[in-house]
N, C-alpha and C positions, 0 to 999 in steps of 0.2 A: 608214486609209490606210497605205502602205507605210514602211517606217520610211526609205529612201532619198526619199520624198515629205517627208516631216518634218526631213530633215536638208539639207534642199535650203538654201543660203547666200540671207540676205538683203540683204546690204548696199549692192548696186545696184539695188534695188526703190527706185517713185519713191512719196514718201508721199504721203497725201490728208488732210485735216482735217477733222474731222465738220463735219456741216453744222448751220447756223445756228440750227434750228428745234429741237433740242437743248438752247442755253439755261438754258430754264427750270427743264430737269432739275438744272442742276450750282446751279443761285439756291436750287432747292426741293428738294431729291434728298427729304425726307421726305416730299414728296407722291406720289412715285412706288416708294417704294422702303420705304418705312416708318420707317427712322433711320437715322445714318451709326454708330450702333456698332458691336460684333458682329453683333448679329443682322441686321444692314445688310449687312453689309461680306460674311456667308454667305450673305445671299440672291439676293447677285448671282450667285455658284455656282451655286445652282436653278434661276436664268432661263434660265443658258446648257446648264446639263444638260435642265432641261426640251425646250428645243428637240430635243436630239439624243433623249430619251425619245419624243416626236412621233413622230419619226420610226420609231422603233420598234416603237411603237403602231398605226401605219399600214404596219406591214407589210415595212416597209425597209430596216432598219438591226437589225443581230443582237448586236451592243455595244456600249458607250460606256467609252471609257477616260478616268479624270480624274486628273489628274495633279499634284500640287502641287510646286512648282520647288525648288529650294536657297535660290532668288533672291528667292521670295517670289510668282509669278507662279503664274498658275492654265491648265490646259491643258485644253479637250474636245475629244478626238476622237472622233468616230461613224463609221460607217460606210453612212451612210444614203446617198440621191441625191446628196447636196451640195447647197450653197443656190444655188437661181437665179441663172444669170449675164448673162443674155440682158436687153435695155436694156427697161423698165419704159414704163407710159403717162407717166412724169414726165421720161421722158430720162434717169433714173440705172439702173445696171445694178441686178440685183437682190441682190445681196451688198451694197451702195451703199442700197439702199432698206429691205433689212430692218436694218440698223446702221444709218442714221442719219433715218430719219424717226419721228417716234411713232405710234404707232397702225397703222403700217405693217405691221409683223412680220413674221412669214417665212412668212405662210401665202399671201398676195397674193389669194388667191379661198378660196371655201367648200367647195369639191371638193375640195383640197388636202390637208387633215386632217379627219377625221369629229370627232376630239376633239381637247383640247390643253390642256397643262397652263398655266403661263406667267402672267406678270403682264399683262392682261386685253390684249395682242398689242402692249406695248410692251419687253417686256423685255430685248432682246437691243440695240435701240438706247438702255436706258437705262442698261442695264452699260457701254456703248461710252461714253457721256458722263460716267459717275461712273470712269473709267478712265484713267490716267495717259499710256498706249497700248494698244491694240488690233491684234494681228497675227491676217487669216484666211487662209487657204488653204482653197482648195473644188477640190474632185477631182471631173469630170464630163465627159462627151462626150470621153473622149480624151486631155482637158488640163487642166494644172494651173494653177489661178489664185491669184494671191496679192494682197493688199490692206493695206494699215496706214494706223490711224488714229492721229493725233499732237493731243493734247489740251497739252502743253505749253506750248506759245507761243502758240496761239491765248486762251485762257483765263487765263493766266498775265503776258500782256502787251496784248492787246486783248479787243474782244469783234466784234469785226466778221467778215464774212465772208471766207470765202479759196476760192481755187480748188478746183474737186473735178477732180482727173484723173482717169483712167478705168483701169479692172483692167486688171492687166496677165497675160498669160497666159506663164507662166514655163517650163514645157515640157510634153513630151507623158505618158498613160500610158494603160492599156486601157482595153476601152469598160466592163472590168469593174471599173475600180478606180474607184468613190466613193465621197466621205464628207466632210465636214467639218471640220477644225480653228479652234478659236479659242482664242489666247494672250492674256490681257489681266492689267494690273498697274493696281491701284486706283488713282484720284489720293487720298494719305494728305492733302491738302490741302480735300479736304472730308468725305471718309472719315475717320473716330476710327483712329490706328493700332493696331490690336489685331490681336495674328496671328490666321492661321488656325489652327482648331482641328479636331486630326485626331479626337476624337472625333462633335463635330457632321458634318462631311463623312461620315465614314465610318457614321453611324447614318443618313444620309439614303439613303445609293446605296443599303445594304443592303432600308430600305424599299422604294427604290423598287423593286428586286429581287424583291423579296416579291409587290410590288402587280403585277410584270407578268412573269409566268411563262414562262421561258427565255429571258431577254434576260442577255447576260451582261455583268455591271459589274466593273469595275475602279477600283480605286482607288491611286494609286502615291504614297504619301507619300515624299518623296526628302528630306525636311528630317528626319522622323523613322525613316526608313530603314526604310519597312514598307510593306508589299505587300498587299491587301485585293484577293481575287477573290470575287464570288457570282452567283448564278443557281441558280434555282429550280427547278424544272421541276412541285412539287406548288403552288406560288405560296401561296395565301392561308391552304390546308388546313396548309404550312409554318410560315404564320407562326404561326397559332393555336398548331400543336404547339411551338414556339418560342418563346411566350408565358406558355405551362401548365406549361414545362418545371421550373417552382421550385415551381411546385403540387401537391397529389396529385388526380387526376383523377374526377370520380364515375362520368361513364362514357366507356371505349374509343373511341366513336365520334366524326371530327369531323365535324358535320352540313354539307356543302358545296353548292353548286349553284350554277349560273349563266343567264342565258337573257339574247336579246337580242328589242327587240318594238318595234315602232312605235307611238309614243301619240300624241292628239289633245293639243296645248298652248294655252291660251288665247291669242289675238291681240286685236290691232284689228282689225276688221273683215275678219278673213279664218280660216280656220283651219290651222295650220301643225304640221305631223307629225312628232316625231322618233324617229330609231330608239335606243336608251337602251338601253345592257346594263348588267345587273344581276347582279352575281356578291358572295353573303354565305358567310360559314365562319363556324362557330360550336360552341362545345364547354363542357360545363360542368362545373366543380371544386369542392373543398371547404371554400373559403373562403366569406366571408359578403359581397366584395368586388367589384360589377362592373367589369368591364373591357369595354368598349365604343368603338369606333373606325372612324370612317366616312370616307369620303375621296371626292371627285370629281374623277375626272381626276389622281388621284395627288395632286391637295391634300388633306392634310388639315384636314377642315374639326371644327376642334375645336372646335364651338359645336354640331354636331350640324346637325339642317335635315330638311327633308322626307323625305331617304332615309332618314334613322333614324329618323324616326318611325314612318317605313310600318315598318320592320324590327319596331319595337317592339309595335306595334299588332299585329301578325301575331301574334309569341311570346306574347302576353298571350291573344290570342286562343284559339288554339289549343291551350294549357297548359288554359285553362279550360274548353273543351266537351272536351277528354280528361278532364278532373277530375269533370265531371258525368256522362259515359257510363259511365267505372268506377267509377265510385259513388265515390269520393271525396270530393266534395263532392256536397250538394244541391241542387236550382234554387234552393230559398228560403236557400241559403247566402250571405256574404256573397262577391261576385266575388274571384276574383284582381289585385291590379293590377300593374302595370308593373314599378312598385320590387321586389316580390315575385317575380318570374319573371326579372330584372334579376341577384339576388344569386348570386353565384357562376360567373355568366357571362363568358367570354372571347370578344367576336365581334368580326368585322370585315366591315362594308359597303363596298363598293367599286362607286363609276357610273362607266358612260363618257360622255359627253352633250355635243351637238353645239353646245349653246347654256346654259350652268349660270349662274343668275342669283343672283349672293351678297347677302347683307344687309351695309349695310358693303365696306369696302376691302380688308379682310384674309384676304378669304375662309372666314372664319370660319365661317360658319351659310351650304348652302345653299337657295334659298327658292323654286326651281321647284316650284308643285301638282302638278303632272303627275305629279312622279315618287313621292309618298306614296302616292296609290292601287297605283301600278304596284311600287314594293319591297314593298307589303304582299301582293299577287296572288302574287308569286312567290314570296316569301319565304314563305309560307301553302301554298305546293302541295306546297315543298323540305319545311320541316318537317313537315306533317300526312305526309307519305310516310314519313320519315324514323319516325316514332311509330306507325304504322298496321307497318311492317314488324319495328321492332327493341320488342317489347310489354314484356321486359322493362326494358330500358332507359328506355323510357318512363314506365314507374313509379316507376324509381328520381328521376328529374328532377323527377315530378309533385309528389313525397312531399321530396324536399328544398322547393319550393318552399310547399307547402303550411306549414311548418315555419317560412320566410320570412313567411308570411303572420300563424303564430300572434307569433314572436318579434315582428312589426310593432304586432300589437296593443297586447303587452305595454312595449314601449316609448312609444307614442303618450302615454301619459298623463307618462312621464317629460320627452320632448321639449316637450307645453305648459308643462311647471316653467319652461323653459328662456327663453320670451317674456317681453317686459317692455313695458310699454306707453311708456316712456320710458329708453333706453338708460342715464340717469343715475337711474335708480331703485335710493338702494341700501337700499331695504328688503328686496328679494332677492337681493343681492352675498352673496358667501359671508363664513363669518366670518374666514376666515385669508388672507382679502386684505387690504393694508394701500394703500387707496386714495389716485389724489393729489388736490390743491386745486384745478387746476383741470377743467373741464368742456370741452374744447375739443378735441376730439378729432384735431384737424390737427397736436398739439403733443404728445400727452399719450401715456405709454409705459408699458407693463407687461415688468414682468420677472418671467418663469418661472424661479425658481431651484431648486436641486436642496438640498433637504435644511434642516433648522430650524435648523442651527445660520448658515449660509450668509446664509440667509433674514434672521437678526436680525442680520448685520452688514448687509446692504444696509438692510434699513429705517432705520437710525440713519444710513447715510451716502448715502444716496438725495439728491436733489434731490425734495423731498417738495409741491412745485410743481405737477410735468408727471411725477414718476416713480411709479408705484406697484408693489406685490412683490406676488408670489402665489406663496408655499412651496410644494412636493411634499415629499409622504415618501414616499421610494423611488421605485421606475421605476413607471411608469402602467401598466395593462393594454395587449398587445399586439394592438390592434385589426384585426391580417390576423388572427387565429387566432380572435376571440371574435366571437359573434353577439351579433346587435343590440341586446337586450333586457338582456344583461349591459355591456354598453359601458355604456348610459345607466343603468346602475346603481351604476356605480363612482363614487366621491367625489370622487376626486382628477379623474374628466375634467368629472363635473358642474360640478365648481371652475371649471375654464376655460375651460366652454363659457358658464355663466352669467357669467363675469367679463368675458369680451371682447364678448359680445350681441348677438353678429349670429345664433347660432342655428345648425343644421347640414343638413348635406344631407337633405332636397333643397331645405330654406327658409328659405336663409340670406336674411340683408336685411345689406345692408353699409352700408347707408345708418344703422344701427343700432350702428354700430361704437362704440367707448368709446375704442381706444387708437388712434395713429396705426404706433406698432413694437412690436409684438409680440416680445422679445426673450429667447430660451433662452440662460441662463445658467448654467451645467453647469462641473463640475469639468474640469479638462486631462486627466483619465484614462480606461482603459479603459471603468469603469463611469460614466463620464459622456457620454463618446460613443454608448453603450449607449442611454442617458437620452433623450439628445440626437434619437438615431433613431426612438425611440418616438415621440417626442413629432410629429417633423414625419413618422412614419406617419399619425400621429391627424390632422394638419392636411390633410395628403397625400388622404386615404379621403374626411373627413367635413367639410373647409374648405375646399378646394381656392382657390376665388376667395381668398382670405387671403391664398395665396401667390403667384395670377397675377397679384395688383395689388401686390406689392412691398412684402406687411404682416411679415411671419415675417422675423425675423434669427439669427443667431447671435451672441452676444458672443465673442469670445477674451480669456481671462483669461492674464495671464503664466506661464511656468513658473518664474522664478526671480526672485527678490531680491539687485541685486548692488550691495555695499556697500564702499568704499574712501574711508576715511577719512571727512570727514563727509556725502559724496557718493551717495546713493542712488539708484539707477538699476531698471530692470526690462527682464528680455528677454525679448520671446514667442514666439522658438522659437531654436535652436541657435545659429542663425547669428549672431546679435544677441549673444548671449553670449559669444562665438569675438571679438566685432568688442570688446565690452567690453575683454573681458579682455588687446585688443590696445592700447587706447586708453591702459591702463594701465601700460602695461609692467613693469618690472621694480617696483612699488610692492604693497603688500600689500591684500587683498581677498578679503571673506567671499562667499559664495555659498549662497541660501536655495534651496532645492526647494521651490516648493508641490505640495504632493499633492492638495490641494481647495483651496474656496473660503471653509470655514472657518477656515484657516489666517490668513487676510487682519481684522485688524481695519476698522473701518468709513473709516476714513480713508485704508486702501491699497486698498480694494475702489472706494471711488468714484475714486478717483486715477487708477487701473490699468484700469477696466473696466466701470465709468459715466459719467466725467464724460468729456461731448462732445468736450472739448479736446483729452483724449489718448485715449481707447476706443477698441477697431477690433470694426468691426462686422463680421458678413456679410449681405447679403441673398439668403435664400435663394430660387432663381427653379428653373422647370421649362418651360426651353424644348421640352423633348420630353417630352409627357406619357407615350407608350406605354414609353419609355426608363426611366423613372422610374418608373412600374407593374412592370417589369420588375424594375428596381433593389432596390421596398422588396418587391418576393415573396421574391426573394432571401434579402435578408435577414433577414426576420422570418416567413417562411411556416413551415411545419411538414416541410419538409424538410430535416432538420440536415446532411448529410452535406456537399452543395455548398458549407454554410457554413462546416464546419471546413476541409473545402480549400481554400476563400478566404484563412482565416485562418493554416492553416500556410505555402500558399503566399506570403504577405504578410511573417510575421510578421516576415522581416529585415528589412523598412524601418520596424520599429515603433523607436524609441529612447527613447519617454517611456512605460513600460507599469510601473504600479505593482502591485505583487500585494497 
């Protein structure tokens, strides 16, 4: 919309109050919404971008602009149709009916959107109810509408109904200016106040960017004063290149293709046809690492589901009668499997689908049959083309995988070491674990510490109860660079794969687990953040669920020891120390550096950085896994140079860098 449309005055507009049937939303917002924290409080951004994606998807809207205020307020404008304003079969206009009824949404009929992202077509009245207020403007036919929705007083002091007055149309503009805005500010009264976070928004538009090739995003951070434009125009073939870019590549080529087809879906009693396009990119690297990422409808569904399987089943496919025709392998060979043909892959599956039926509420996993046969059909035609045409290339991929297959072998017998028929069996616990007393694993914590010396003060000053140590020496193998067969040969991961006994990908059992926190305790220095990285690579690659369920922490140990008179205190980072040293004023007072962990006798290690009372923990989480894939290529792949420019560009904010 026109920026003189946006700057049009509100303040004799007459408001309206959501309506009634609302509710339950603001009693239950985790039922519709998933939680009021952060990733609550972001997801209402999605619902409303979504909509405007819709639209763009269908053909009608060429960008969306999002905007986040000074004020704390979130802004979408699109450029699509605008949302219906004409009076609905309920008597409410339809700006009125897709904001305040559930279930309603903004699509009104099935003709409307072939696809759509959105929380399953409540989403936009469910932001309007978890929202403090709601200003829209809808640009269409000529005329500008405006609406506001006021949740204050209604929720705030009763719970009864109130009037709904009707849109008001505020003045004229061309039959060619449409689109959308909507302004909304959370209610922080049921909403957890946590700001928004410019990096989550801005990792989302960029996807969504990727996922729909030339739609151009914006993003206007005005609180951190930064401006974020994309748009794609190679879309998914981008992203891949995009993703590999910390990699070194094994071959040139990204395998791309897309097709749209009409499939038979099971029904009740009738048979019902949808048309499903199917667009995969895929390319493979030198790591031993897959990276794999499927999405419907722009959700990412990070459980996987039927479209990745079909994906999968193709590539396995495929790899293997190429293996037996070029003699590679022999019919009486043992197959290729999935994990095999998996390792060192970067893909991306992307559906569109008129009707996507998820397991669960989170959209996690989706669970349409239809679509497995039908991503493995095309997925099977894209690559066998793709291998029939480029022969050498071909070989190079067959011959890495074949390599995945031996290294699998070679590891198989070290991964059953790894099983225990009873998670508290410690006839197979390693020996340099120092276990604790109880068995109860909702209570019970392990600490990875860096180094033997470190190691023997925690164990004497442990809570030797619910805590148990598990020493390292030195940094572990760096598991983006090393294949399989040497991972599970290394000591120090066997240590921790056997000590915590859930096992590793791809059969992990968590229900096997030994500790409740998982906890890396690592020196404040360069070479322990080092440490530190390693370690949640390893969990990263081959734990994954560890980390989605909120096992993996970080401890923070102090940097300094600050002593006046017979007063001992501790600061863990700068600032705290600045506040000491003010508390004291003009009185005298020593100042200890710790450089490690061994520094610390047993009684300041658990004081400082075990005991529950005072400790600060982190838990480490991965709301974006492709983000984070990204992240530890970065920085642990075998491409050094991105890395030192990371690091010289960084280094002036380093202040605590011990040499």
């Amino acid at each position: 919309m026109s920026e003189e449309f946006k700057n049009t005055p509100t303040q004799a507009y007459e408001k309206i109050k959501v309506l009634k049937g609302l509710e339950p939303v603001r009693i239950r917002p985790g039922m519709y919404i998933g939680d009021t924290n952060s990733k609550g409080l972001h997801h209402m951004v999605w619902e409303i971008v979504d909509n405007s994606i819709d639209e763009a998807m269908a053909g009608f809207a060429t960008r969306v602009i999002v905007t986040l205020t000074k004020e704390g307020t979130i802004i979408v404008d699109d450029d699509g149709r605008g949302i219906p304003t004409q009076i609905q079969e309920n008597g409410l206009s339809g700006v009125e009916t897709a904001l305040c009824e559930l279930h309603a949404g903004g699509k009104f009929d099935n003709e409307t959107y072939k696809v759509s992202g959105g929380l399953h077509g409540v989403g936009a009245s469910v932001v309007n109810a978890l929202s403090l207020w709601m200003k829209v403007w809808v640009c269409r036919d000529g005329q500008i509408y405006y609406i506001e929705f006021d949740n204050k007083d209604k929720y705030h002091d009763t719970i009864n109904g109130h009037e709904v007055k009707p849109l008001k149309a505020i003045g004229a503009t061309t039959d060619k200016q449409t689109g959308t805005t909507i302004e909304f500010y959370p209610d922080f009264t049921i909403m957890e106040n946590f700001p928004f976070d410019h990096s989550i928004i801005a990792g989302r538009l960029q996807q969504l960017a990727y996922l729909n090739k030339g739609i151009k995003i914006i993003f206007d951070d005005k609180m951190s004063n930064i401006k974020d434009e994309w748009m794609y125009e190679g879309g998914l073939k981008q992203y891949i290149s995009d993703l590999n870019k910390d990699k070194e590549v094994l071959v040139s080529t990204i395998v791309y293709g897309e097709q749209e087809k009409e499939v038979k879906a099971p029904a009740e009693g009738k048979d019902v046809f949808y048309n499903i396009k199917v667009e995969v990119a895929f390319q493979y690297n030198k790591t031993y690492v897959p990276s794999t990422y499927s999405f419907c409808n722009n959700i990412n569904t990070t459980e996987g589901g039927t479209h990745e399987d079909g994906f999968k089943l193709a590539i396995t496919k495929i790899i293997n009668r190429f293996a037996v025709e070029k003699k590679f392998l022999k019919d009486t060979d043992e197959k290729i499997t999935k994990d095999d043909v998996l390792e060192g892959l970067t893909a991306i599956i992307s559906i569109k689908h008129p009707n996507p039926q998820y397991k669960g509420q989170t959209k996690g996993e989706l669970g349409n049959t239809e679509v497995r046969p039908l991503v493995n059909e095309i997925t099977s035609q894209i690559f066998e083309k793709y291998m029939l045409e480029n022969p050498d290339e071909a070989n190079i991929i067959v011959k890495k995988v074949i390599l995945a297959q031996e290294a699998r072998r070679k590891s198989q017998e070290v991964r059953e070491a790894t099983r225990r028929k009873s998670p508290f069996d410690s006839g197979t616990l390693p020996g340099k674990l120092t276990d604790c007393e109880l068995r109860d694993n909702t209570v019970t914590e392990l600490y990875i510490v860096e180094g033997d010396s470190a190691g023997g003060s925690a164990k004497q000053g442990r809570a030797h109860e619910y805590q148990a140590i598990l020493p390292l020496r030195g940094k572990i193998l760096n598991v983006e660079k090393a294949k399989t067969n040497k991972i599970f040969e290394n000591n120090e991961i066997m240590a921790l794969i056997t000590a915590i006994g859930v096992g590793v990908h791809p059969e992990i059992d968590l229900t096997k687990i030994r500790y409740d926190k998982i906890i890396i305790m690592t020196d404040a220095d360069v070479d322990g953040a080092h440490i530190r990285i390693l370690l949640l690579t390893f969990f990263f690659r081959y734990m994954l669920p560890l980390v989605e369920q909120g096992h993996i922490y970080a401890a923070q140990p102090p940097l300094y020891k600050f002593i006046s008179g017979k007063v001992t205190k501790y600061a863990y980072t700068e600032q705290e120390l600045e506040s000491l040293k003010k508390q004291v004023g003009g009185s005298k007072y020593t100042i200890q550096r710790y450089k490690g962990l061994g520094e610390m006798d047993a009684q300041q290690l658990w004081e400082t950085t075990m005991d529950p009372e005072n400790r600060i923990l982190h838990r480490v989480s991965i709301d974006d896994a492709i983000k984070a894939d990204q992240t530890f290529s970065f920085l642990m792949g075998d491409d050094v140079q991105p890395r030192k420019d990371f690091i010289a560009e960084n280094a002036k904010y380093v202040k605590n860098l011990d040499v």
